[in-house]
C-alpha positions as YAML, in Angstrom:
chain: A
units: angstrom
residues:
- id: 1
  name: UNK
  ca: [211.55, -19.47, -109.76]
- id: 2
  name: UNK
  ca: [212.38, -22.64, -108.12]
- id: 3
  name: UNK
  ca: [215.69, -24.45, -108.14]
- id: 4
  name: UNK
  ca: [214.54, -27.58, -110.34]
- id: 5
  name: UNK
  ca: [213.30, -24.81, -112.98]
- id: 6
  name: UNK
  ca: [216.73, -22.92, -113.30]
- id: 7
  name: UNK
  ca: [218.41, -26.26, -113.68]
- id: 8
  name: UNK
  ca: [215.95, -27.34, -116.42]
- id: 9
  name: UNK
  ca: [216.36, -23.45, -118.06]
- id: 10
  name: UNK
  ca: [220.11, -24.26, -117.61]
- id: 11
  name: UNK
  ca: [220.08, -27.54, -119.56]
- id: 12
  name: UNK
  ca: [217.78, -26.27, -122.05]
- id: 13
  name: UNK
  ca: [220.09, -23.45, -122.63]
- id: 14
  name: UNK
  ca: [223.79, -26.28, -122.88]
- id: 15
  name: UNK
  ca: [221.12, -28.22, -125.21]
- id: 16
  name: UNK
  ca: [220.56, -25.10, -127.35]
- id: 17
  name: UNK
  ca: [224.28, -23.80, -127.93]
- id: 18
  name: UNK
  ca: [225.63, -27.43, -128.36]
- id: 19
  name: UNK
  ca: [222.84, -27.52, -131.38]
- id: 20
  name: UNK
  ca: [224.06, -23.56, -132.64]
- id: 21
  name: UNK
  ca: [227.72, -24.95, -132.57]
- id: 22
  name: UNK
  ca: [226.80, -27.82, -134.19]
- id: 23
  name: UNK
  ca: [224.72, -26.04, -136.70]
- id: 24
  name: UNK
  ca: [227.92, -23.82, -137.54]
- id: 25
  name: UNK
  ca: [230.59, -26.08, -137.79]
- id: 26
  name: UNK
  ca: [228.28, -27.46, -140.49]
- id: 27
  name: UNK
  ca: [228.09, -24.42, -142.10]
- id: 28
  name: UNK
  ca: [232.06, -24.07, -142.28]
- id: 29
  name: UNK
  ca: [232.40, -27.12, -143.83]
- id: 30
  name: UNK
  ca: [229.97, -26.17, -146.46]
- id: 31
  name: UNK
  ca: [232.17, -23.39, -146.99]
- id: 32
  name: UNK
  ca: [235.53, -24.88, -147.19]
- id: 33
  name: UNK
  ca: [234.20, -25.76, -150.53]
- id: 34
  name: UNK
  ca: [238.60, -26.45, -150.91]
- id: 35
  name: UNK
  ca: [242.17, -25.95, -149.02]
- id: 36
  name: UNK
  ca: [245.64, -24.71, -149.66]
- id: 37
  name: UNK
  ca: [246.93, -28.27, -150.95]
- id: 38
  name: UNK
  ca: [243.86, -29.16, -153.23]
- id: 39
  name: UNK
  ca: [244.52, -25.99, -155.10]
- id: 40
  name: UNK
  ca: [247.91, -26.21, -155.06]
- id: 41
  name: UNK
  ca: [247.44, -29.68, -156.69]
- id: 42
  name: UNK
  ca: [244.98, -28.41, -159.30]
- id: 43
  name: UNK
  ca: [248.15, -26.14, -160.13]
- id: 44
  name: UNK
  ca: [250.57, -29.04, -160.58]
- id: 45
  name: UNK
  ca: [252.63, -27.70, -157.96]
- id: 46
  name: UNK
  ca: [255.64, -30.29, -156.19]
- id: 47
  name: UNK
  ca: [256.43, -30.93, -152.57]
- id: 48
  name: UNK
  ca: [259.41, -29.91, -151.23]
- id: 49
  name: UNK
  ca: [262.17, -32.59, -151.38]
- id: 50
  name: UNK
  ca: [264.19, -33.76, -149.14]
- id: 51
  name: UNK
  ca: [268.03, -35.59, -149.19]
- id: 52
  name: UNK
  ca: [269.41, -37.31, -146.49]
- id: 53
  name: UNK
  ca: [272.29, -34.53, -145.16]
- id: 54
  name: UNK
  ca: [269.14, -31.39, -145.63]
- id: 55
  name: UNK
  ca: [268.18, -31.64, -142.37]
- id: 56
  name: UNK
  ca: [270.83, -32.70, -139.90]
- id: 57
  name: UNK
  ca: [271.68, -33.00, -136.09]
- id: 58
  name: UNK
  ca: [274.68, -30.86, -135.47]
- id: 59
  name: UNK
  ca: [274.36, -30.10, -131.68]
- id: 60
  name: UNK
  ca: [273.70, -32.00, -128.45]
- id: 61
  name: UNK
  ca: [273.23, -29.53, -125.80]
- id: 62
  name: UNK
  ca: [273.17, -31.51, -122.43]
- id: 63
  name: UNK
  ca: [273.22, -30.19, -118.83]
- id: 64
  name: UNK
  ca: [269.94, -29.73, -117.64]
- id: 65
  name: UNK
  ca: [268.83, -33.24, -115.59]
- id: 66
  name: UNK
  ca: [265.00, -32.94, -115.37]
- id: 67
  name: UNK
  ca: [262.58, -32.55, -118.60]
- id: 68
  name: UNK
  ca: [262.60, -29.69, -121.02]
- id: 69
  name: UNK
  ca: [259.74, -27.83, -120.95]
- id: 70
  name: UNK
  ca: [260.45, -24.59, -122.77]
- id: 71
  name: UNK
  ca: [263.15, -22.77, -125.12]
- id: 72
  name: UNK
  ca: [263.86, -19.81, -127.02]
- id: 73
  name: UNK
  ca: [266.19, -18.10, -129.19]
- id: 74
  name: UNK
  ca: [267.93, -14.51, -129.15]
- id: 75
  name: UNK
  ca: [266.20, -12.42, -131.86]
- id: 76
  name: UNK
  ca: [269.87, -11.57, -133.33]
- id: 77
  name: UNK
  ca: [272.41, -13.52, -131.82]
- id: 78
  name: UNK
  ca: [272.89, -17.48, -131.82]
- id: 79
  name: UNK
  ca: [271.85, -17.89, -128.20]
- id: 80
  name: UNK
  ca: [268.95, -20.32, -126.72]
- id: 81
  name: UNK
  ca: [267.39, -20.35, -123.27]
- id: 82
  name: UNK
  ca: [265.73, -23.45, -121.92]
- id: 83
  name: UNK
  ca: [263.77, -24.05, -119.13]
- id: 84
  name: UNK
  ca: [263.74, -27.63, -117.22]
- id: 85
  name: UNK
  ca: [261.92, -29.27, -114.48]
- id: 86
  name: UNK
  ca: [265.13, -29.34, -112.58]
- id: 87
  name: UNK
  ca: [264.77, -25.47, -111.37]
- id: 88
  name: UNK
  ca: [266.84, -24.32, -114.04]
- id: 89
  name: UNK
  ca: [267.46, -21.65, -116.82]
- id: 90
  name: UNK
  ca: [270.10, -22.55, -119.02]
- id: 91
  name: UNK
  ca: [271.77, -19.69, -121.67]
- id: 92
  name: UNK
  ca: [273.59, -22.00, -124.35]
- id: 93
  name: UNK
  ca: [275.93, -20.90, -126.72]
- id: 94
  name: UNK
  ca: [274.45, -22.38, -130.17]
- id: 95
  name: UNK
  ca: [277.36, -22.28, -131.87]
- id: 96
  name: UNK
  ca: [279.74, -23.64, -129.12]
- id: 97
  name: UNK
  ca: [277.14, -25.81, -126.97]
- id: 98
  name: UNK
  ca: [278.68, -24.05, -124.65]
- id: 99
  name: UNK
  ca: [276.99, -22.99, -121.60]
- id: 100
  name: UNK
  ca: [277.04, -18.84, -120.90]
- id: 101
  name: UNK
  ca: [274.58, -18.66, -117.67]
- id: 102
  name: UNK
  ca: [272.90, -21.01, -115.25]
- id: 103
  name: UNK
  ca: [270.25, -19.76, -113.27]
- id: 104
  name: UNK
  ca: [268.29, -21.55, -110.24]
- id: 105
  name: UNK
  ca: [265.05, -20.66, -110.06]
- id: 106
  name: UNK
  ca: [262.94, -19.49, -107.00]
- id: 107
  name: UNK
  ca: [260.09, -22.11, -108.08]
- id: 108
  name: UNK
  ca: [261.11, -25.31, -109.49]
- id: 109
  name: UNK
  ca: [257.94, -25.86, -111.73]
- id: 110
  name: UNK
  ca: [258.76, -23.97, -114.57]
- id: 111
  name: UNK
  ca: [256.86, -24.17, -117.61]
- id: 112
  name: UNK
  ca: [257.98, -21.29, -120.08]
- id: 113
  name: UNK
  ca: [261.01, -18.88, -121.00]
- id: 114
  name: UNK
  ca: [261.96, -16.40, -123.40]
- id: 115
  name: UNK
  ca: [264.71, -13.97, -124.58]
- id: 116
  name: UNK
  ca: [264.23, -10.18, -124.30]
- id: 117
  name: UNK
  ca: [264.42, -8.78, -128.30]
- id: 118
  name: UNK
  ca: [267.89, -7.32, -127.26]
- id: 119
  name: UNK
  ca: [269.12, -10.48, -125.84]
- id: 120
  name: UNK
  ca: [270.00, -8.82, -122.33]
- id: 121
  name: UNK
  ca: [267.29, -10.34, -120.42]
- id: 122
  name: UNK
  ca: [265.08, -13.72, -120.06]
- id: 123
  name: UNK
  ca: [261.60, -14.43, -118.63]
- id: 124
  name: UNK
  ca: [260.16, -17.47, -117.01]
- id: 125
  name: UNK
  ca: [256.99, -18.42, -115.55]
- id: 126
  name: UNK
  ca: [255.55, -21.50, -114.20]
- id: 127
  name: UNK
  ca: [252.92, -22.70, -111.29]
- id: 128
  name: UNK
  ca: [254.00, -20.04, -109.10]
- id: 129
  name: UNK
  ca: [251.87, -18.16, -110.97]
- id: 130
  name: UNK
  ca: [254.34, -15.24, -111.53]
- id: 131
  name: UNK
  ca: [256.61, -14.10, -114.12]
- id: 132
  name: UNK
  ca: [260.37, -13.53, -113.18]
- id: 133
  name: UNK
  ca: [262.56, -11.48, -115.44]
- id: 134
  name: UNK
  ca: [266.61, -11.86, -115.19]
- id: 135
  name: UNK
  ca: [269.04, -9.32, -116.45]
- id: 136
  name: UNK
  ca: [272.02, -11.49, -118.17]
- id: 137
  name: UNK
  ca: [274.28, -8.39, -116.99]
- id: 138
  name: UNK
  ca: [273.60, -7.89, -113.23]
- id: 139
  name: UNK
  ca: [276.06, -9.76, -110.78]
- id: 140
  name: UNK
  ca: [275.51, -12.98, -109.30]
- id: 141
  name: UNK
  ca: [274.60, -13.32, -105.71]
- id: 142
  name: UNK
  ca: [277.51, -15.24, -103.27]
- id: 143
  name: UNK
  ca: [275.94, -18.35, -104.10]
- id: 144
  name: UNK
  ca: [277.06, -17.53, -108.10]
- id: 145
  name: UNK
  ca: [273.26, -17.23, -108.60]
- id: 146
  name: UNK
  ca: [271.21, -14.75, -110.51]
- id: 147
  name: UNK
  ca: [268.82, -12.96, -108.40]
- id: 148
  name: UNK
  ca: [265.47, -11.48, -110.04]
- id: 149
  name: UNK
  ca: [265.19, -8.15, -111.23]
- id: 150
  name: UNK
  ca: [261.32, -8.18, -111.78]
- id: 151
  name: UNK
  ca: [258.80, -9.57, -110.44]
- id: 152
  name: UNK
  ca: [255.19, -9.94, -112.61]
- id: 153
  name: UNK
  ca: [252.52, -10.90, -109.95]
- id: 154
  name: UNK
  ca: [249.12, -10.53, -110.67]
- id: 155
  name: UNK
  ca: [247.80, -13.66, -112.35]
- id: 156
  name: UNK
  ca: [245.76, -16.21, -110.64]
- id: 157
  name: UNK
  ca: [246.75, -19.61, -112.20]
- id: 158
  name: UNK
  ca: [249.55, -21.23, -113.32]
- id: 159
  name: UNK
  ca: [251.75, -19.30, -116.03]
- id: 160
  name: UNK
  ca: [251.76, -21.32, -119.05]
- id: 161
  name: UNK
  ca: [253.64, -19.33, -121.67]
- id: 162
  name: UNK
  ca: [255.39, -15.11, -121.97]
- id: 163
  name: UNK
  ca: [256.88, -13.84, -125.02]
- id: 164
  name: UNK
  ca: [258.20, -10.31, -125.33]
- id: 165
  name: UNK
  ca: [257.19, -7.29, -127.78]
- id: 166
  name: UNK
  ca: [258.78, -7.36, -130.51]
- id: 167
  name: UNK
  ca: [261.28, -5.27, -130.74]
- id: 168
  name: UNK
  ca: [260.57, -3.86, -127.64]
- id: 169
  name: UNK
  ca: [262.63, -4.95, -123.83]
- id: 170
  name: UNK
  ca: [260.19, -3.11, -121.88]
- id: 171
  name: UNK
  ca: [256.87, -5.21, -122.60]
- id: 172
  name: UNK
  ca: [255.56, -8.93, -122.68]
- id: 173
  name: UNK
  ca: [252.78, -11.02, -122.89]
- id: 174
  name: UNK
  ca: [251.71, -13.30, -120.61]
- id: 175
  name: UNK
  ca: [249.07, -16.68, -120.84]
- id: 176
  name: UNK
  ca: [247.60, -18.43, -117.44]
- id: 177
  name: UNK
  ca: [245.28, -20.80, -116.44]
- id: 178
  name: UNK
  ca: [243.37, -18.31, -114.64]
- id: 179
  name: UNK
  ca: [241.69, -17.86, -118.54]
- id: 180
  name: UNK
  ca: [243.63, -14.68, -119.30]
- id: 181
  name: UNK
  ca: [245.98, -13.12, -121.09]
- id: 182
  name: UNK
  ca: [248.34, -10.37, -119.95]
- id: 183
  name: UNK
  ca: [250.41, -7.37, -121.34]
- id: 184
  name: UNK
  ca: [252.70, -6.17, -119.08]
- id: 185
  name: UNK
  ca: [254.56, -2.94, -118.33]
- id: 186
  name: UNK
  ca: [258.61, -4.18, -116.95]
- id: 187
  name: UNK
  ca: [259.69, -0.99, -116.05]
- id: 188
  name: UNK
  ca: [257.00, -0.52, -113.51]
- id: 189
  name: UNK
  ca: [255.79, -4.32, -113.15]
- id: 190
  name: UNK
  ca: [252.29, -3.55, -113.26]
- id: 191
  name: UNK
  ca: [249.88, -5.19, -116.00]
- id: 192
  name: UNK
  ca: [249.05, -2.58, -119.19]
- id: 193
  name: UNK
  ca: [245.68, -5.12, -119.61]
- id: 194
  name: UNK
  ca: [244.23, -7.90, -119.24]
- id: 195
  name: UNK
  ca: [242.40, -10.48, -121.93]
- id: 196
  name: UNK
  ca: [239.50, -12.18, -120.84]
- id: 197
  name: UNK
  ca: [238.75, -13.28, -117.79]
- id: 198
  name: UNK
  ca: [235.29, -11.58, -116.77]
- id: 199
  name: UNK
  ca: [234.43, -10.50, -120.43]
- id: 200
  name: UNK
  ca: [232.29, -12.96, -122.44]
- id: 201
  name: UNK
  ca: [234.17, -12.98, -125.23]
- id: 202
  name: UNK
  ca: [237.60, -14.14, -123.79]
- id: 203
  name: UNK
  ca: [238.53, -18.06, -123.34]
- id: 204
  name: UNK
  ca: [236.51, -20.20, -121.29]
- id: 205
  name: UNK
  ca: [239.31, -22.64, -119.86]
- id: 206
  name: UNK
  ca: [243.19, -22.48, -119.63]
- id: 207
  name: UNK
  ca: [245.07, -20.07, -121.97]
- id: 208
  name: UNK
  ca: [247.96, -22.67, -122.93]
- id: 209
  name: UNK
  ca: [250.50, -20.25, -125.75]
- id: 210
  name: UNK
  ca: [250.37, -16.89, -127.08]
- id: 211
  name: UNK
  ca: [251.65, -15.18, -130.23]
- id: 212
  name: UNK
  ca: [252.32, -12.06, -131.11]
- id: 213
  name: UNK
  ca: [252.82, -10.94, -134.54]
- id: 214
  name: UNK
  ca: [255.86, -9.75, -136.46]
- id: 215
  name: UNK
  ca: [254.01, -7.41, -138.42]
- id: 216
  name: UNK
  ca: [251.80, -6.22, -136.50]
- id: 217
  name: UNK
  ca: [253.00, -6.19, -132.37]
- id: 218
  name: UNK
  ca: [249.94, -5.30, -131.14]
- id: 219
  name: UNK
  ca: [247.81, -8.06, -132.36]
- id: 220
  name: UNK
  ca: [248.47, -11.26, -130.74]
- id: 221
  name: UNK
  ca: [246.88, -15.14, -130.65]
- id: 222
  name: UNK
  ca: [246.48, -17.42, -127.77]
- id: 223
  name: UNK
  ca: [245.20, -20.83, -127.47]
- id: 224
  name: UNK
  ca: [243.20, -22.66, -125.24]
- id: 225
  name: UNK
  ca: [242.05, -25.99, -123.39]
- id: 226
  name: UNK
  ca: [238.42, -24.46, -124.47]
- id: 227
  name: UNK
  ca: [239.33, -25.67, -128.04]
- id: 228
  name: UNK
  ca: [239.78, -22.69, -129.68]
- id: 229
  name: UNK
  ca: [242.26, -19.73, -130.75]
- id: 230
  name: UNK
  ca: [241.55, -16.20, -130.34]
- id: 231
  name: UNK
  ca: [243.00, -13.24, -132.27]
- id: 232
  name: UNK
  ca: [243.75, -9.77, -129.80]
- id: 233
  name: UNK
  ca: [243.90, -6.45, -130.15]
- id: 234
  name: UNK
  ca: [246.39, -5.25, -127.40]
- id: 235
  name: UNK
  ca: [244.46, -1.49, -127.79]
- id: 236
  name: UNK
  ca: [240.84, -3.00, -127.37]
- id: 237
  name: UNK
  ca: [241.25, -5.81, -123.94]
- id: 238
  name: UNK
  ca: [237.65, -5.85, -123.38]
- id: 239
  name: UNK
  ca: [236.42, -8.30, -126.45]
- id: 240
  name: UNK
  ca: [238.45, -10.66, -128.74]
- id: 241
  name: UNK
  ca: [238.88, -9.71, -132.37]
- id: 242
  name: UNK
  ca: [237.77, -12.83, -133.28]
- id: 243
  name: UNK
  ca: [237.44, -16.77, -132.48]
- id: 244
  name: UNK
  ca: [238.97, -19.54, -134.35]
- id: 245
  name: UNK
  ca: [237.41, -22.83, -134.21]
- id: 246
  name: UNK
  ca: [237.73, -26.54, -135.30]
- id: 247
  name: UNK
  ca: [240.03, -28.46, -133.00]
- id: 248
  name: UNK
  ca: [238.68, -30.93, -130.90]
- id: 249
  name: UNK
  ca: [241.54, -31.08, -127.93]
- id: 250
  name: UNK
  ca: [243.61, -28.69, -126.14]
- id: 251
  name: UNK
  ca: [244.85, -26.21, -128.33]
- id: 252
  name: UNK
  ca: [248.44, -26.06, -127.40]
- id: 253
  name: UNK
  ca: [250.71, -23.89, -129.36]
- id: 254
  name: UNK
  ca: [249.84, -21.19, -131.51]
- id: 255
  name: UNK
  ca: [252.06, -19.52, -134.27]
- id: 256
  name: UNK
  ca: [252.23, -16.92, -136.38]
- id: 257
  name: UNK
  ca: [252.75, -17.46, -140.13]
- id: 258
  name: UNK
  ca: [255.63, -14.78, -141.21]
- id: 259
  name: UNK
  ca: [253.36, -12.79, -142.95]
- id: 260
  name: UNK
  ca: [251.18, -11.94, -140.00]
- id: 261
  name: UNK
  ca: [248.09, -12.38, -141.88]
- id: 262
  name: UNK
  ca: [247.47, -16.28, -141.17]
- id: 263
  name: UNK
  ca: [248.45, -18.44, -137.71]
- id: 264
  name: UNK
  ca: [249.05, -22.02, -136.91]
- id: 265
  name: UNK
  ca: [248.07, -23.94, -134.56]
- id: 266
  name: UNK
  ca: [248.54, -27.73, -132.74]
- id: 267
  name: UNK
  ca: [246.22, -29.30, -130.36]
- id: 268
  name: UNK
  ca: [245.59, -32.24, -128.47]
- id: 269
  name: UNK
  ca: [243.85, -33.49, -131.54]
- id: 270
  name: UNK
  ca: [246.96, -34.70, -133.16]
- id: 271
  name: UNK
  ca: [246.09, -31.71, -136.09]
- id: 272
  name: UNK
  ca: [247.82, -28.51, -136.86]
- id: 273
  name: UNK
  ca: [245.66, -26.15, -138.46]
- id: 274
  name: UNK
  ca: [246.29, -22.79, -140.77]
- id: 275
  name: UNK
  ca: [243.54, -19.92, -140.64]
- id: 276
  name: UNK
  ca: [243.60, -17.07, -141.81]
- id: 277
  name: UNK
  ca: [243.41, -13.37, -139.64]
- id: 278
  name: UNK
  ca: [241.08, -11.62, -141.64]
- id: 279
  name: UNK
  ca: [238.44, -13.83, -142.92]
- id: 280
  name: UNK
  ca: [238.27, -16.24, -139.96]
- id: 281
  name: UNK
  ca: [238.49, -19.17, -142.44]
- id: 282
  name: UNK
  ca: [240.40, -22.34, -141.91]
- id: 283
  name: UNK
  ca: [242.75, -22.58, -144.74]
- id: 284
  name: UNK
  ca: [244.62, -26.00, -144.07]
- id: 285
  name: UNK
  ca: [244.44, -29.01, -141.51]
- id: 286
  name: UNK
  ca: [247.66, -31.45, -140.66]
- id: 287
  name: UNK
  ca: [247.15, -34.32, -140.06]
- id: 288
  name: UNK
  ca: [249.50, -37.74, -140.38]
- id: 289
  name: UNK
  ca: [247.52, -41.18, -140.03]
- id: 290
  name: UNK
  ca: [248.83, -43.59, -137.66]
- id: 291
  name: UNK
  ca: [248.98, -47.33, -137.31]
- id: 292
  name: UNK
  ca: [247.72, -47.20, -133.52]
- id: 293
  name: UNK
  ca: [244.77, -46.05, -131.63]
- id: 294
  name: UNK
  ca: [246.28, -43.86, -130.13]
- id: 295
  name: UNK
  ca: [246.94, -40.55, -131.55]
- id: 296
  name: UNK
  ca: [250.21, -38.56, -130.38]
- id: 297
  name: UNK
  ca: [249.47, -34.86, -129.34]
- id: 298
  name: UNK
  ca: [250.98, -31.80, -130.81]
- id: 299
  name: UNK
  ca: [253.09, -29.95, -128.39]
- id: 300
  name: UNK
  ca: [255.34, -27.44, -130.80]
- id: 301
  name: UNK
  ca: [255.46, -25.54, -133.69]
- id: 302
  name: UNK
  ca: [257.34, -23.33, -136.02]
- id: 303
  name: UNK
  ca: [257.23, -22.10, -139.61]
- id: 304
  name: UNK
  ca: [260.31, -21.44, -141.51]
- id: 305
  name: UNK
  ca: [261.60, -18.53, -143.18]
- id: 306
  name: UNK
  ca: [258.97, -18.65, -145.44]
- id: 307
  name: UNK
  ca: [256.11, -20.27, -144.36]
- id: 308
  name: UNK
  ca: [256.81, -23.07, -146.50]
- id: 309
  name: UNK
  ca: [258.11, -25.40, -144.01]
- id: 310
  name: UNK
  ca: [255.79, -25.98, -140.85]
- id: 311
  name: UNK
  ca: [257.96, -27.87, -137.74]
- id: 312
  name: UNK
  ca: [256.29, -29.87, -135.21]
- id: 313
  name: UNK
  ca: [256.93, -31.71, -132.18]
- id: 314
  name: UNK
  ca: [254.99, -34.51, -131.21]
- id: 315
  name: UNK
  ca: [254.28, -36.12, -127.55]
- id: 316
  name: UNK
  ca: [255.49, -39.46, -129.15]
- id: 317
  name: UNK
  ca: [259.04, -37.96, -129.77]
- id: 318
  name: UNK
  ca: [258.48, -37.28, -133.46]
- id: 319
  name: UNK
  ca: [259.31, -34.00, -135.20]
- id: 320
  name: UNK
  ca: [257.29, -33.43, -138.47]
- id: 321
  name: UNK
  ca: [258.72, -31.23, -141.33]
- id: 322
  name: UNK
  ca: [255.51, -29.93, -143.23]
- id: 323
  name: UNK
  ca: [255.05, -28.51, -146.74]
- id: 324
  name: UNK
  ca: [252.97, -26.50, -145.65]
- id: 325
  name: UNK
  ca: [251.76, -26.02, -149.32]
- id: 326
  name: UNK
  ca: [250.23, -29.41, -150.06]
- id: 327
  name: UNK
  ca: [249.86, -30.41, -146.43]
- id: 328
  name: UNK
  ca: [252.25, -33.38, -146.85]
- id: 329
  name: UNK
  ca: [255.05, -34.52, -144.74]
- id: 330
  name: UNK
  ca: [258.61, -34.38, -145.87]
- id: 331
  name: UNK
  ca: [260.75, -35.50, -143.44]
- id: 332
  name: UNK
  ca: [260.63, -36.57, -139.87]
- id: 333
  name: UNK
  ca: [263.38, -36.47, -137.95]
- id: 334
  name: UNK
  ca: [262.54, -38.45, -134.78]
- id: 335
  name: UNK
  ca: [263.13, -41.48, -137.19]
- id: 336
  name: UNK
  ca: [266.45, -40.41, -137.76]
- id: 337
  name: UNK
  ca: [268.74, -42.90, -136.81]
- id: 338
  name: UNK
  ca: [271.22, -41.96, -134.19]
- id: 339
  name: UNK
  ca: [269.59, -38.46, -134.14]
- id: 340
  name: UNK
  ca: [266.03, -38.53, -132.16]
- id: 341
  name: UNK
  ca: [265.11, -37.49, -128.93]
- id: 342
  name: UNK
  ca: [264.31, -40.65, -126.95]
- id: 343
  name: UNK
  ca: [260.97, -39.08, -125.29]
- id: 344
  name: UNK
  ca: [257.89, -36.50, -125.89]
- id: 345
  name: UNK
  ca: [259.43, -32.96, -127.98]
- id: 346
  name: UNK
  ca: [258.29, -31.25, -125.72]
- id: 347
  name: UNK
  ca: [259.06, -27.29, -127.28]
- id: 348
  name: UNK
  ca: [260.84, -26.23, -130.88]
- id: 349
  name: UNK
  ca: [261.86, -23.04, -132.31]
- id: 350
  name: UNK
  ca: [263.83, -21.40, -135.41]
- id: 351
  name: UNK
  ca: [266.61, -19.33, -135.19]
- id: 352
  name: UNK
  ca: [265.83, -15.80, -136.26]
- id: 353
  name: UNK
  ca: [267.82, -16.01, -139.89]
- id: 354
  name: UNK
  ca: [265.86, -19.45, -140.07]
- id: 355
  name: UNK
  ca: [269.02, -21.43, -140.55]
- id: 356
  name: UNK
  ca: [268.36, -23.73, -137.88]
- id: 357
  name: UNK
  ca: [266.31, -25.43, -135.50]
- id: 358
  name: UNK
  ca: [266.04, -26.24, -131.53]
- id: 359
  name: UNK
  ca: [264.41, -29.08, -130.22]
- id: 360
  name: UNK
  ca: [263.78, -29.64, -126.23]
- id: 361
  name: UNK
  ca: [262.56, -33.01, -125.23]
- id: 362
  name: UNK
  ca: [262.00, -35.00, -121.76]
- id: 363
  name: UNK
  ca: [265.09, -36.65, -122.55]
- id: 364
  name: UNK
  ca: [266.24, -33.57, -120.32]
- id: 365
  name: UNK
  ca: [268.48, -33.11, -124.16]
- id: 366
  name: UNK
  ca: [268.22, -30.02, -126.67]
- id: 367
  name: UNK
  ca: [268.93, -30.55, -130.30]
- id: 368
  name: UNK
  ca: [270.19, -28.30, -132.75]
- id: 369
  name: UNK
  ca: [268.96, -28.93, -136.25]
- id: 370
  name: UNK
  ca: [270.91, -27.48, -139.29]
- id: 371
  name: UNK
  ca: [270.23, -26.85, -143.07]
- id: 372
  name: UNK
  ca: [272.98, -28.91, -144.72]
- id: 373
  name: UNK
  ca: [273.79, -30.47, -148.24]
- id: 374
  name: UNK
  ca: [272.77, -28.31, -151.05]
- id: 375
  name: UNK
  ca: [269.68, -27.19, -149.41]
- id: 376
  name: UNK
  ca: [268.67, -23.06, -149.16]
- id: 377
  name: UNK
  ca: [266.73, -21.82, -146.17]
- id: 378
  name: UNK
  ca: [263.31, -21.93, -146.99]
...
């Protein structure tokens, strides 16, 4: 077979999925015959409301000079870790704003962090394409610096996200721009498995955030600049459980709903979007209308306590607060006045009793976000 007849077999095959994918996003929409908030309306059920002193700024935490990229909170304590673009991990207080631990980073381009469950260590991983681990406890160097305790080297792209095992110090999950997901083995540094890569079923482009459920730690989400979320089985690494489609950017951040039986997720698109584990279905899109062309990209999300409440941070420095019930928005607190980050949100996250919430931005500031006024914890 000659060159000039593979490439017309080639095109003829592009031409034949693009009409299959096309045939089957029609075929979802005939099926989404209705959504959370159209039968929540048929119900006569209320959005959340909100008062002016629900939902205010409590903390600045300042220090880091270069944009926030990445934070997270201690499982049980009121600690956050935040990574910047100036080489730095920063342990805050939450409480205090104090600072408890600064640590310099071997590579300056860091893109993610997280807390160990027990709140002893932290993770970070960026475009040296590893993941470093840091025990809290261990003594600095001369320099007053942290050194690294573990070393995760194995991927073959950039590290774009890690989040530990629940309940568990000794395992975490990494996503990469090498396509693949990782679960990895601490004690001994070597990888447990790998998602993707050279099986068909795993993502096509850059895996961008992972998941991993409450309920259930060894299923787990990622998303991807393919478009599309993909649910894991940490026991079966040769073929996702199943693919989630609909967005029509970057899918950026994924979440999973507290019940472990639905995830979120936020894309380039400028939607969030709700589906649901076991049927595959999309139950819910977000999406706020804007006066300009241009439409601001979802970087972060979070759901509250409940699931009621769906947080998200926007690339033009707003923050939504969702009902997540009748897909409406409640508040927004990047038009606070006094109270907004002055560039892209670039990461968010809850505290674990769901009483507040962090907010990194390039304004190299973190914000601290408490319930106030009358209002419960949703």
């Amino acid at each position: 077979m000659s060159v000039s007849e593979l490439k017309e077999r080639h095109v003829a095959a592009i031409e034949t999925v693009n009409s299959l994918r096309e045939q089957l996003k029609q075929k979802r929409r005939l099926l989404l015959d209705t959504d959370i908030a159209g039968y929540a309306r048929e119900q006569g059920r209320n959005p959340v409301s909100f008062g002016p002193t629900d939902l205010v700024c409590c903390r600045i935490l300042q220090g880091h000079t270069g944009k926030v990229y990445s934070l997270d909170w201690t499982p049980e304590k009121n600690k956050i870790v935040s990574a910047s673009q100036d080489g730095r991990l920063i342990v805050w207080n939450a409480l205090t704003s104090q600072k408890t631990h600064a640590i310099k980073l071997p590579c300056a381009w860091v893109m993610t962090c997280a807390f160990s469950p027990a709140g002893q260590s932290v993770a970070c991983g960026g475009l040296d394409s590893v993941c470093s681990i840091f025990n809290l406890n261990s003594p600095t160097d001369k320099d007053g610096n942290l050194t690294v305790s573990r070393m995760l080297s194995g991927h073959k792209g950039y590290v774009s996200s890690c989040q530990y095992v629940p309940d568990e110090d000794t395992h975490l999950i990494t996503s990469s721009g090498d396509k693949t997901c990782v679960l990895w083995d601490i004690t001994t540094g070597l990888r447990t498995s790998v998602f993707g890569g050279e099986f068909q079923s795993g993502h096509t482009a850059d895996v961008l955030s992972v998941s991993i459920s409450r309920s259930n730690s060894r299923m787990f989400v990622s998303g991807s600049c393919d478009s599309t979320a993909r649910l894991w089985d940490t026991r079966v690494a040769s073929r996702a459980v199943r693919t989630f489609h609909g967005h029509e950017g970057d899918v950026n951040t994924v979440k999973f709903f507290p019940d472990g039986n639905r995830f979120g997720t936020g894309s380039d698109d400028g939607t969030c979007r709700l589906f649901d584990v076991r049927t595959g279905h999309q139950l819910q899109v977000f999406y706020q209308q804007h006066g300009d062309d241009e439409i601001p990209h979802v970087t972060s999300i979070a759901f509250s306590i409940s699931g009621r409440l769906l947080f998200v941070g926007y690339s033009n420095g707003d923050c939504y607060v969702w009902d997540t019930l009748l897909a409406e928005v409640v508040l927004n607190l990047g038009s606070m006045h006094n109270s907004s980050h002055e560039a892209r949100i670039s990461c968010l996250g809850l505290s674990a009793d769901g009483s507040a919430l962090c907010t990194g931005s390039w304004d190299t500031n973190l914000k601290i976000w408490a319930f106030g006024g009358h209002r419960k914890i949703i």
